[in-house]
PDB file with one MODEL, atoms N, CA, C and O in Angstrom:
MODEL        1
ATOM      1  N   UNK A   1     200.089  43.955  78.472  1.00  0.00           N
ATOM      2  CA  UNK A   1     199.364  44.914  79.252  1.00  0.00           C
ATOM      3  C   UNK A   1     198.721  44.187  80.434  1.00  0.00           C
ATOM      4  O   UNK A   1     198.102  43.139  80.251  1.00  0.00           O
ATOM      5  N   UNK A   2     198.843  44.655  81.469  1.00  0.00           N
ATOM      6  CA  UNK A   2     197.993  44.047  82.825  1.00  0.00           C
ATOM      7  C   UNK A   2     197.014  44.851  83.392  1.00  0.00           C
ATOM      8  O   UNK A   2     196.918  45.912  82.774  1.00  0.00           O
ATOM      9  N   UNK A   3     196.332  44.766  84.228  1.00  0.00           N
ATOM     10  CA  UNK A   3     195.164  45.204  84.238  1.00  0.00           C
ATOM     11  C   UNK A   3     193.863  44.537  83.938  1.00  0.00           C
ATOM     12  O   UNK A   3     193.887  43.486  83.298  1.00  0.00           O
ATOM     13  N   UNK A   4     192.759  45.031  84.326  1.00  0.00           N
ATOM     14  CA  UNK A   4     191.501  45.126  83.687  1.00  0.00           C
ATOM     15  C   UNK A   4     191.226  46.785  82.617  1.00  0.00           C
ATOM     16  O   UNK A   4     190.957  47.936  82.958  1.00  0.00           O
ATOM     17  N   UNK A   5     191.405  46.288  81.583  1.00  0.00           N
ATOM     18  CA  UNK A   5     191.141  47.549  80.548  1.00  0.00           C
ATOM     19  C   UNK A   5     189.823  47.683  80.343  1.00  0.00           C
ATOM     20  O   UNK A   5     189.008  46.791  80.107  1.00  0.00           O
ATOM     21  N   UNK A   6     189.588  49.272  80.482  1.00  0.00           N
ATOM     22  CA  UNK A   6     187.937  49.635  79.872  1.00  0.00           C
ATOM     23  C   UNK A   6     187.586  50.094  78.639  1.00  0.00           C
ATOM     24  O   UNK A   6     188.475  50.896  78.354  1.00  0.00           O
ATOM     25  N   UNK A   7     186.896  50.055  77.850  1.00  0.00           N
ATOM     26  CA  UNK A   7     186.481  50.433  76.701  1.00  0.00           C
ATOM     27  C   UNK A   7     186.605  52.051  76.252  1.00  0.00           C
ATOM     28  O   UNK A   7     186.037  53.068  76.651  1.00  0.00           O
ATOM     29  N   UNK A   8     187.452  51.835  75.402  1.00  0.00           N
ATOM     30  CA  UNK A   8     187.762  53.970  74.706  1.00  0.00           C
ATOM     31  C   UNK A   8     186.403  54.219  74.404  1.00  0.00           C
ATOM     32  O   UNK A   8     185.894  53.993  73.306  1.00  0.00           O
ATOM     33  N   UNK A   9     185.596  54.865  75.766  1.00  0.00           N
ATOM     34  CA  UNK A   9     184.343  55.378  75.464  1.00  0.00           C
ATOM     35  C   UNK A   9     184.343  56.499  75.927  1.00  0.00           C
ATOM     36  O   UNK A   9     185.172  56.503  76.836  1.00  0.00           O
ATOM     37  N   UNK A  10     183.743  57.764  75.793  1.00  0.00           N
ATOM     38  CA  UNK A  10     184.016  59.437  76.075  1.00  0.00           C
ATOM     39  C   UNK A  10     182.471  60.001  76.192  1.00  0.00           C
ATOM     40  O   UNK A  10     181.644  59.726  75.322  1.00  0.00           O
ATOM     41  N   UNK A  11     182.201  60.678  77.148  1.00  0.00           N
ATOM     42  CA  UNK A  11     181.406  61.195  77.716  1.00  0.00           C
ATOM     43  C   UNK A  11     180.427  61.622  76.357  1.00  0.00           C
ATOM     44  O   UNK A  11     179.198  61.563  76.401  1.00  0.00           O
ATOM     45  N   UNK A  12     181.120  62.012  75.280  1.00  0.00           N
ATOM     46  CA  UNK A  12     180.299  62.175  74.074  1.00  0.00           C
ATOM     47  C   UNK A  12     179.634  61.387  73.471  1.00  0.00           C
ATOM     48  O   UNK A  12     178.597  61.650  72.862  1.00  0.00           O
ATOM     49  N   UNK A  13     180.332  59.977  73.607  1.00  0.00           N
ATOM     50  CA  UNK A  13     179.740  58.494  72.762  1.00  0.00           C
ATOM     51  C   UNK A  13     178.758  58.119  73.599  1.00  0.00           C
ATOM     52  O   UNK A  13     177.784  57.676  72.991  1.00  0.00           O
ATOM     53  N   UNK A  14     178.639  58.134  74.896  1.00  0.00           N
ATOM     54  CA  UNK A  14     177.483  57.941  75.623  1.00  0.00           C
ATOM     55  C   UNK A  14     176.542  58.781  75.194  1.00  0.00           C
ATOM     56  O   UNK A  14     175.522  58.210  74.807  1.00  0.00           O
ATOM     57  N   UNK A  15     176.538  60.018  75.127  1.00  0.00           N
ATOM     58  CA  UNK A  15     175.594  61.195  74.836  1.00  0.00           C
ATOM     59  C   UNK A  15     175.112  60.622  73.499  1.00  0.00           C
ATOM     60  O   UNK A  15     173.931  60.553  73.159  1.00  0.00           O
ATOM     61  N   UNK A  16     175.811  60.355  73.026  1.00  0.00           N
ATOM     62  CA  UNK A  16     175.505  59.815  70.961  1.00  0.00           C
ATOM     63  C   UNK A  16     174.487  58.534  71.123  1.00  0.00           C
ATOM     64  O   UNK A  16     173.516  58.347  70.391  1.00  0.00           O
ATOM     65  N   UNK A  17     174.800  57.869  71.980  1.00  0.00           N
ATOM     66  CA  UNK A  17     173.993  56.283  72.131  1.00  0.00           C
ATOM     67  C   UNK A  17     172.648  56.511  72.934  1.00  0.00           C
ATOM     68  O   UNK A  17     171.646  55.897  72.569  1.00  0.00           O
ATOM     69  N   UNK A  18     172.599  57.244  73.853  1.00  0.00           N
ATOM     70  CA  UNK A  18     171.367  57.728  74.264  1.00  0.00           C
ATOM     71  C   UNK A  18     170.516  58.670  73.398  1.00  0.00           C
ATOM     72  O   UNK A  18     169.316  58.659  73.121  1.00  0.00           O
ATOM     73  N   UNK A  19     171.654  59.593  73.018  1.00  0.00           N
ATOM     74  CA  UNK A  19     170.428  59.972  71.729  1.00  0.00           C
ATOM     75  C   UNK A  19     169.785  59.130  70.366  1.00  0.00           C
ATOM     76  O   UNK A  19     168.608  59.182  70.010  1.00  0.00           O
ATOM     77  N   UNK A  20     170.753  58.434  69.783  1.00  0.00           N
ATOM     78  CA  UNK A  20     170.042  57.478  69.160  1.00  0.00           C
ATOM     79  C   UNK A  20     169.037  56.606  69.318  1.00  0.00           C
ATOM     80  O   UNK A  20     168.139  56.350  68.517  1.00  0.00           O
ATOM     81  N   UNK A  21     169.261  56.077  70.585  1.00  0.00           N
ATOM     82  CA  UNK A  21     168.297  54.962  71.201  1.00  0.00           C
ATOM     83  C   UNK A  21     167.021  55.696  71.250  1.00  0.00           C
ATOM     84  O   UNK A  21     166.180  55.221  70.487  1.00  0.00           O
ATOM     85  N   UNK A  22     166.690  56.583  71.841  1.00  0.00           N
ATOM     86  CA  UNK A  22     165.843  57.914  71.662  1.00  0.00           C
ATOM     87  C   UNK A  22     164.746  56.810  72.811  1.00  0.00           C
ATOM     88  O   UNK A  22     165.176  55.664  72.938  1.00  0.00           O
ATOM     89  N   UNK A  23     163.886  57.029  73.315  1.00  0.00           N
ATOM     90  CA  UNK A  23     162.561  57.214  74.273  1.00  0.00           C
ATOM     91  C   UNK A  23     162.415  55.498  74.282  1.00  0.00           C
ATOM     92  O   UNK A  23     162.337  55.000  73.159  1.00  0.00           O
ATOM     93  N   UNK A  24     162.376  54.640  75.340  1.00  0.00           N
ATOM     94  CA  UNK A  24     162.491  53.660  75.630  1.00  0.00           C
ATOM     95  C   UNK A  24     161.372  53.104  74.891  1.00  0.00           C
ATOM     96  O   UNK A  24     161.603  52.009  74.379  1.00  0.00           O
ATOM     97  N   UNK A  25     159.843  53.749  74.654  1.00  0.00           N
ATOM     98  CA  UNK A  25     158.877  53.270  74.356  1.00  0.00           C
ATOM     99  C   UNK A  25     158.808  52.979  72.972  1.00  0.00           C
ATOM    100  O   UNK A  25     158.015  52.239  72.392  1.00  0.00           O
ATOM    101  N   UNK A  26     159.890  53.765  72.441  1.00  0.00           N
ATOM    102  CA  UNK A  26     160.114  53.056  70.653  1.00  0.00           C
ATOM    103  C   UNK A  26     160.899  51.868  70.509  1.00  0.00           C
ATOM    104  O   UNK A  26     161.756  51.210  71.098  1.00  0.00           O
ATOM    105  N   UNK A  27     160.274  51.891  69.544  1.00  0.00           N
ATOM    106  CA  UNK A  27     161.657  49.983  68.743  1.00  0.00           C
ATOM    107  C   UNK A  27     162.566  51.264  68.632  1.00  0.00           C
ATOM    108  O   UNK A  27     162.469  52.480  68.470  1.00  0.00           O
ATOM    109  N   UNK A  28     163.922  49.840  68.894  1.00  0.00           N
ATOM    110  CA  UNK A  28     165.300  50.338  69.107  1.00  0.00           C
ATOM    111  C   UNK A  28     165.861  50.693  67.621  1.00  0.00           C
ATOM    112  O   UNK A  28     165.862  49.801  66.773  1.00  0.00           O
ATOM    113  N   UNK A  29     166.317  51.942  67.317  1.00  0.00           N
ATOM    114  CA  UNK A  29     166.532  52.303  66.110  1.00  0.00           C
ATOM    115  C   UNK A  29     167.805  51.475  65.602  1.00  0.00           C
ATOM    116  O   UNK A  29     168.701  51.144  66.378  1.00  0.00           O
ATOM    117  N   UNK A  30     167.813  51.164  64.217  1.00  0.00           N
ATOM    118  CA  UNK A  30     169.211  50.758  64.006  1.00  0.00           C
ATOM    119  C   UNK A  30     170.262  51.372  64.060  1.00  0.00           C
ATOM    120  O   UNK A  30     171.309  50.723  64.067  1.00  0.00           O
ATOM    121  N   UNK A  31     170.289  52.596  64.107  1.00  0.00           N
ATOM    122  CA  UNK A  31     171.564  53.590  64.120  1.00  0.00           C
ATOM    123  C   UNK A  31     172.514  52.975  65.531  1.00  0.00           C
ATOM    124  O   UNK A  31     173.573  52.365  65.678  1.00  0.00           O
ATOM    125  N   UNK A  32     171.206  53.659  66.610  1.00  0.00           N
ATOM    126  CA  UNK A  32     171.634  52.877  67.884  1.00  0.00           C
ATOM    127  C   UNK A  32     172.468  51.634  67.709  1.00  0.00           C
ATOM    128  O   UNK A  32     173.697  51.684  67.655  1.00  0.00           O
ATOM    129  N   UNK A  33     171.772  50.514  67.620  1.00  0.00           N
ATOM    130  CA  UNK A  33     172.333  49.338  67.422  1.00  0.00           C
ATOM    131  C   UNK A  33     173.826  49.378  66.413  1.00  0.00           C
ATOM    132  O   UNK A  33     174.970  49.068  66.744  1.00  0.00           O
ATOM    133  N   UNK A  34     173.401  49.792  65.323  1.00  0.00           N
ATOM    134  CA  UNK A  34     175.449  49.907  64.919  1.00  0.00           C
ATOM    135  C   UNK A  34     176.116  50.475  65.479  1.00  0.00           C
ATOM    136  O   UNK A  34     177.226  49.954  65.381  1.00  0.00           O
ATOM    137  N   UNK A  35     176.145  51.529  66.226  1.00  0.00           N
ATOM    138  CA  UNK A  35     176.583  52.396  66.751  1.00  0.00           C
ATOM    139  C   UNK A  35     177.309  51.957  68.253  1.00  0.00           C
ATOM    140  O   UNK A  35     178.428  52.283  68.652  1.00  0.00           O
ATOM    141  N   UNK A  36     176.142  50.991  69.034  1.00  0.00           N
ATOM    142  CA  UNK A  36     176.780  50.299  70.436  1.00  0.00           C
ATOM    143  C   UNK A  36     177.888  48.921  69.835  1.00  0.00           C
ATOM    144  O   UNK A  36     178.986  48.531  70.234  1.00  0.00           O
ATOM    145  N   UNK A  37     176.930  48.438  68.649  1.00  0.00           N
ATOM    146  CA  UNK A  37     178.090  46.931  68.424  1.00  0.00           C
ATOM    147  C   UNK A  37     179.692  47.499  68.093  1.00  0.00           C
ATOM    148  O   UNK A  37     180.655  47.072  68.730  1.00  0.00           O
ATOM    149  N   UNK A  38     179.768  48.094  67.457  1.00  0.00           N
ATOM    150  CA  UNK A  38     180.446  49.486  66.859  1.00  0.00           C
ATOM    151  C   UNK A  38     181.742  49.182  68.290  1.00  0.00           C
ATOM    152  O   UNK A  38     182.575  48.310  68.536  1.00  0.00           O
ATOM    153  N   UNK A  39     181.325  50.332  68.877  1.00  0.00           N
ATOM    154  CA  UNK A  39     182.020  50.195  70.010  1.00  0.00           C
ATOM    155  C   UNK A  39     182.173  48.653  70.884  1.00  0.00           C
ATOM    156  O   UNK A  39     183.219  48.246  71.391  1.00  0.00           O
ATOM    157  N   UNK A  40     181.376  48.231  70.893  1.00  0.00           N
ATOM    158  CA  UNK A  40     181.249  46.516  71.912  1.00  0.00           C
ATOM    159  C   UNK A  40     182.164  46.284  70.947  1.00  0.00           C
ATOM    160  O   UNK A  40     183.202  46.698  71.463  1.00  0.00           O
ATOM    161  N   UNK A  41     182.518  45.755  69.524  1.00  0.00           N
ATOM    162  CA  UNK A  41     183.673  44.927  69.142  1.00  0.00           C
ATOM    163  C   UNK A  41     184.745  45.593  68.960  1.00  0.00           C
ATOM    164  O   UNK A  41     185.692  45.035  68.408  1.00  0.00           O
ATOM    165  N   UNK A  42     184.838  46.895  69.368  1.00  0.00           N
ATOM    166  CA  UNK A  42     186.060  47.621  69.596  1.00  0.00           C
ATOM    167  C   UNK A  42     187.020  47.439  70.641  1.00  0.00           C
ATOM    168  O   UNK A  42     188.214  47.592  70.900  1.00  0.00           O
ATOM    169  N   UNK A  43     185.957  47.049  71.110  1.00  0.00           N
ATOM    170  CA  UNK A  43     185.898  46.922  72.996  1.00  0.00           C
ATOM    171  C   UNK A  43     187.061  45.857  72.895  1.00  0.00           C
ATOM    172  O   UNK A  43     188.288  45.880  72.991  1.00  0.00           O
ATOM    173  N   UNK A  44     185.847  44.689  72.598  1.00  0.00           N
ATOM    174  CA  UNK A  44     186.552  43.193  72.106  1.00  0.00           C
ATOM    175  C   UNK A  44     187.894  43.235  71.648  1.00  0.00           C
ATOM    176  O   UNK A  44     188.711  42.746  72.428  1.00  0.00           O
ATOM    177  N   UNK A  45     188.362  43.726  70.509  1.00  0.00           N
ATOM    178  CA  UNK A  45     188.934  43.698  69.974  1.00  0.00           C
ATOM    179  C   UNK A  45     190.598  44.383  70.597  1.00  0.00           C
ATOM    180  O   UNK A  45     191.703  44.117  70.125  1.00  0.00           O
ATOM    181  N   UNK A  46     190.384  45.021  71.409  1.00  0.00           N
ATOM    182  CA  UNK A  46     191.184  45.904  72.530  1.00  0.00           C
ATOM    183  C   UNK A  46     191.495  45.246  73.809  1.00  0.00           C
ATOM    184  O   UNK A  46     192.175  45.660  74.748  1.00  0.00           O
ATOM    185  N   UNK A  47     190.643  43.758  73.607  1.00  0.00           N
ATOM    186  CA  UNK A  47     191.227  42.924  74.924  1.00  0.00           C
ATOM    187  C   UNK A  47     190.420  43.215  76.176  1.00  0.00           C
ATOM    188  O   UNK A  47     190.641  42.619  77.230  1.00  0.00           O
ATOM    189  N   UNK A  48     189.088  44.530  75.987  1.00  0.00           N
ATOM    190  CA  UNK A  48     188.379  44.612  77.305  1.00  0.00           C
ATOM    191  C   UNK A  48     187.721  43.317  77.980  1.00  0.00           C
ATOM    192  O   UNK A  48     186.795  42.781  77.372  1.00  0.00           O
ATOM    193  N   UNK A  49     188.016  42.948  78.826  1.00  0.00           N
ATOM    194  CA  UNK A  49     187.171  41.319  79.618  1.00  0.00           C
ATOM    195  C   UNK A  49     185.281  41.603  79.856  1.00  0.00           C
ATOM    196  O   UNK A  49     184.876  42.176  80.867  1.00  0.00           O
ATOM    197  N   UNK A  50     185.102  41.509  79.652  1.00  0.00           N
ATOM    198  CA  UNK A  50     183.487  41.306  80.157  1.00  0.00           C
ATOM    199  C   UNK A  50     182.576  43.025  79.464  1.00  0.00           C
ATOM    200  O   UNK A  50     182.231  43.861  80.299  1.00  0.00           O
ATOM    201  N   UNK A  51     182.352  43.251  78.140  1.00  0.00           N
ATOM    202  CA  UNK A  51     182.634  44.477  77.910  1.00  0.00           C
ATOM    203  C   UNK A  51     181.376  45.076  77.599  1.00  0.00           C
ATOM    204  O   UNK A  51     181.134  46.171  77.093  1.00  0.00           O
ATOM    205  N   UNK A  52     180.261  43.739  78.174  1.00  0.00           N
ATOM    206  CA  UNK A  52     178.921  44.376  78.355  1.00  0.00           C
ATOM    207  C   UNK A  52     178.699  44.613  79.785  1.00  0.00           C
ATOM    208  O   UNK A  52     177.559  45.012  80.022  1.00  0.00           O
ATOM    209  N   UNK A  53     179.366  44.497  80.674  1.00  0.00           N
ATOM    210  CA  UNK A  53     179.360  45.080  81.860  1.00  0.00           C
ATOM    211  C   UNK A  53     179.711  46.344  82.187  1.00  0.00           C
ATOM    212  O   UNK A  53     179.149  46.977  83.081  1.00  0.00           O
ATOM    213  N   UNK A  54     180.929  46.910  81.281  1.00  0.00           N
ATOM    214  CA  UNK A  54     181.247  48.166  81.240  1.00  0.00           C
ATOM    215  C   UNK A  54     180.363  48.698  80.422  1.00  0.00           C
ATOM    216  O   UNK A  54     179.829  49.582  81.093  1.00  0.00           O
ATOM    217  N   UNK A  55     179.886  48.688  79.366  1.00  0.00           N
ATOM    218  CA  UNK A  55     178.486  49.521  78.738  1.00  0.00           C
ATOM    219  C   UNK A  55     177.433  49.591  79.385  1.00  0.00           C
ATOM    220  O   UNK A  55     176.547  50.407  79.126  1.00  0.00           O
ATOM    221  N   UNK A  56     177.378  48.694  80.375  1.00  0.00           N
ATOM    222  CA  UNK A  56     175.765  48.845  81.168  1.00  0.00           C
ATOM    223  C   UNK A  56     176.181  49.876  82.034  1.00  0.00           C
ATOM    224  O   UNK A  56     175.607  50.958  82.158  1.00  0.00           O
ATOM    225  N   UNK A  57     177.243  49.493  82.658  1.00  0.00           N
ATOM    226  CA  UNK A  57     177.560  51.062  83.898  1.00  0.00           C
ATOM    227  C   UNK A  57     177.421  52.233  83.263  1.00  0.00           C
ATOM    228  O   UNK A  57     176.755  53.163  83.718  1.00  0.00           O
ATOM    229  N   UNK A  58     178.267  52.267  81.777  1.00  0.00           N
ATOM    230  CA  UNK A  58     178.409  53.657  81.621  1.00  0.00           C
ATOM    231  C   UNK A  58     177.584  54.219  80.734  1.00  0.00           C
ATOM    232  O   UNK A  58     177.778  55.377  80.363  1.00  0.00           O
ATOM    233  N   UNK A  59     176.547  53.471  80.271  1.00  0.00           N
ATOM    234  CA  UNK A  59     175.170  53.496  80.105  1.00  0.00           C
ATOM    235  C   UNK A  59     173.618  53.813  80.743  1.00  0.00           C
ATOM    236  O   UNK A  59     172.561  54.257  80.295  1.00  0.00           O
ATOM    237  N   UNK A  60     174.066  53.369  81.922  1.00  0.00           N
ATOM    238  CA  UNK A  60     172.937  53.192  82.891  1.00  0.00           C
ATOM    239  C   UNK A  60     171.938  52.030  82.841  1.00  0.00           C
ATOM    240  O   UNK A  60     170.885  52.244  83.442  1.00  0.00           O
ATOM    241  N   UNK A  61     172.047  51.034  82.336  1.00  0.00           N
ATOM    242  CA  UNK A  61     171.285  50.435  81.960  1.00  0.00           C
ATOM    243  C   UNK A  61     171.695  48.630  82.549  1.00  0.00           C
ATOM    244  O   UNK A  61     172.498  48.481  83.471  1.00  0.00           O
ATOM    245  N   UNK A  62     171.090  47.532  81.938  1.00  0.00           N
ATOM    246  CA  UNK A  62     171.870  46.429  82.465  1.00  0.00           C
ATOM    247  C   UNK A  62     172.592  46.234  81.755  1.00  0.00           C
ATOM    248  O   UNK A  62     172.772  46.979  80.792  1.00  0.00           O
ATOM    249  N   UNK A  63     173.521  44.761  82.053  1.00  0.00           N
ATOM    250  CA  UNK A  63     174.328  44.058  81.155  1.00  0.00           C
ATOM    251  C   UNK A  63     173.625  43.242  80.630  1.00  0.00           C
ATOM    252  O   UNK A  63     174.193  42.855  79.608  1.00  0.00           O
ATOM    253  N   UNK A  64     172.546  42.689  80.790  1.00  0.00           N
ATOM    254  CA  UNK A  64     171.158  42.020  79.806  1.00  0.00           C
ATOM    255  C   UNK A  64     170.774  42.698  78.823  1.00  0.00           C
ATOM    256  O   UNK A  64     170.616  42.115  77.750  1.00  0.00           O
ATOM    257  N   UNK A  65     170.556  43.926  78.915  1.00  0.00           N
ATOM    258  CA  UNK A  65     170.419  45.160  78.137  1.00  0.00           C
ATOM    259  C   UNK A  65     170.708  44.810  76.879  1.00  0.00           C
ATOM    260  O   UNK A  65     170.173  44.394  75.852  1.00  0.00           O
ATOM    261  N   UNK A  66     172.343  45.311  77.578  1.00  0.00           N
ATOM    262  CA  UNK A  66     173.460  44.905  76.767  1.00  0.00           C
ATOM    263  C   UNK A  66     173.810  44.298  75.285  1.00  0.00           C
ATOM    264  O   UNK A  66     174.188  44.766  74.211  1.00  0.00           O
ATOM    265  N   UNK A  67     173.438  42.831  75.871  1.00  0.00           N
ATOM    266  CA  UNK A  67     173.909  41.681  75.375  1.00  0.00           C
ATOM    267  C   UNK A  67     172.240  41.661  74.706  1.00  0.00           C
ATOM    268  O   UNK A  67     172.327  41.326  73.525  1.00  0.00           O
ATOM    269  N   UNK A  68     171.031  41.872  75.038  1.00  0.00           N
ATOM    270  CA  UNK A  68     169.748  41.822  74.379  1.00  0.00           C
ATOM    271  C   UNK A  68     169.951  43.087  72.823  1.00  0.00           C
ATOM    272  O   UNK A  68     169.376  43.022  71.736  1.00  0.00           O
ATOM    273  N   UNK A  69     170.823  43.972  73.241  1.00  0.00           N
ATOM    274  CA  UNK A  69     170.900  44.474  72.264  1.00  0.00           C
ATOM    275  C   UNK A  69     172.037  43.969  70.751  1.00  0.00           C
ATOM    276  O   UNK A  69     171.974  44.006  69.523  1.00  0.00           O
ATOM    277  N   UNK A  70     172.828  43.604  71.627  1.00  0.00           N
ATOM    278  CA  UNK A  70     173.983  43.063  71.265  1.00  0.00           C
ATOM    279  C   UNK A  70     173.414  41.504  69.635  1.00  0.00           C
ATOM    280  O   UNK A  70     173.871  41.301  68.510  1.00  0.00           O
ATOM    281  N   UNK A  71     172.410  40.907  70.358  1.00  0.00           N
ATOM    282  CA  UNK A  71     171.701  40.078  69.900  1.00  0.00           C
ATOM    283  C   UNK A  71     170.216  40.089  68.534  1.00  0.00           C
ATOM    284  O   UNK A  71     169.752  39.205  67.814  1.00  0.00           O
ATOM    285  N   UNK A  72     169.823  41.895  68.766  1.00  0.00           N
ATOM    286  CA  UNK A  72     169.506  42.484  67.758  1.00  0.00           C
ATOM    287  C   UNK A  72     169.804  43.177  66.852  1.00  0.00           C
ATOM    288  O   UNK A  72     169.042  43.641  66.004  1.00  0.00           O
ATOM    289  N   UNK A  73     171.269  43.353  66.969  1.00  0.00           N
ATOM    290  CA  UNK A  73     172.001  43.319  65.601  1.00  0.00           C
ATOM    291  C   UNK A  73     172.321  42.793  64.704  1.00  0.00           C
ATOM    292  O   UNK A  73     172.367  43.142  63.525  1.00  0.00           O
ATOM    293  N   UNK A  74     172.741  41.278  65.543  1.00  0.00           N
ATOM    294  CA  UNK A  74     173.194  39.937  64.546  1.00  0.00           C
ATOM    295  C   UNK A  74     171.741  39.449  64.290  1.00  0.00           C
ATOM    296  O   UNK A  74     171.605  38.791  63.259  1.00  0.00           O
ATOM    297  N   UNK A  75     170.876  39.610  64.879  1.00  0.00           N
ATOM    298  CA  UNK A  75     169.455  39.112  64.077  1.00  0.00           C
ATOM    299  C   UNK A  75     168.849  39.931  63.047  1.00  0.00           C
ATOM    300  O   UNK A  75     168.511  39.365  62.007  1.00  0.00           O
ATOM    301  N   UNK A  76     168.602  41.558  63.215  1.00  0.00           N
ATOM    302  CA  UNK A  76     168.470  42.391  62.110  1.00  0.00           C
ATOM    303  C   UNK A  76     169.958  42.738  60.810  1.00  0.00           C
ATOM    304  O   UNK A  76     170.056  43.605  59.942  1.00  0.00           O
ATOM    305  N   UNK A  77     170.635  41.935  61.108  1.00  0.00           N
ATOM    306  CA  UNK A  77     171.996  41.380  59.509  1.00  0.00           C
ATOM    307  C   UNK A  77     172.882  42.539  60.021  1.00  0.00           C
ATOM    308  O   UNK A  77     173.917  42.174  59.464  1.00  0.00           O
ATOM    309  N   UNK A  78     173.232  43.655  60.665  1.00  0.00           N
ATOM    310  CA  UNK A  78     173.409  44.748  61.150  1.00  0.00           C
ATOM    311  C   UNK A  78     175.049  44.321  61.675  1.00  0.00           C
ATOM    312  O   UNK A  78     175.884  45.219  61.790  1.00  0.00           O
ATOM    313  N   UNK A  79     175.342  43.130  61.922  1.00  0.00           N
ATOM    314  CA  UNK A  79     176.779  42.797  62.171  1.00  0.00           C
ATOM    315  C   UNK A  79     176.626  41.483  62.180  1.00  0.00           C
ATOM    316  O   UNK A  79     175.524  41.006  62.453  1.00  0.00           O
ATOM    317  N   UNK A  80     178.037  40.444  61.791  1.00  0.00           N
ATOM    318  CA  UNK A  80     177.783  39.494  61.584  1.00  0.00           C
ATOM    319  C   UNK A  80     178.152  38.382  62.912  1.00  0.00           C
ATOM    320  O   UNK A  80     178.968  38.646  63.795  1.00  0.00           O
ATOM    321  N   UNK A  81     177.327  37.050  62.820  1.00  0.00           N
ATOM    322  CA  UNK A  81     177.198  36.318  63.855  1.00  0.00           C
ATOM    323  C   UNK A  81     178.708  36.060  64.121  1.00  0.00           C
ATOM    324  O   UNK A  81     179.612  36.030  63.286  1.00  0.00           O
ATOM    325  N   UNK A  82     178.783  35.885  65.436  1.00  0.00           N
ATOM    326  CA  UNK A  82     180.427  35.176  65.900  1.00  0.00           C
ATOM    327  C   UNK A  82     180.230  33.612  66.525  1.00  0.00           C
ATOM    328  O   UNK A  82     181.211  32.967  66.894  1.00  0.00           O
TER     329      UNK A  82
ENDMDL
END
């Protein structure tokens, strides 16, 4: 396959991850968090290149974000370290 491939994400899974995450001013729920790694090693796993860059766009959010969230999963046991 050639290209830059993007992550099988659908206008619904965004809607699902923002609702989980729920109001910035709370701790980040775990649902959230399985739910983005979920997809991020799907991502991975599908050959997407850089695939916290595409979640921050289609997120709204950063790619620090991202990867800060990405990082409180494998610290709360929630997916395992790579």
């Amino acid at each position: 396959m050639y290209g830059l491939i993007e992550p099988n994400l659908t206008d619904t899974d965004i809607v699902e991850l923002h609702e989980l995450r729920g109001p910035r001013t709370t701790p980040v729920p775990n649902d959230f968090l399985v739910r983005l790694a979920t997809h991020f090693i799907e991502a991975e796993i599908d050959g997407v290149i850089n695939p916290g860059r595409h979640f921050a766009e289609r997120l709204g959010i950063t790619r620090t974000s991202v990867l800060a969230y990405m990082r409180m999963a494998r610290r709360r046991g929630l997916i395992e370290r790579s």
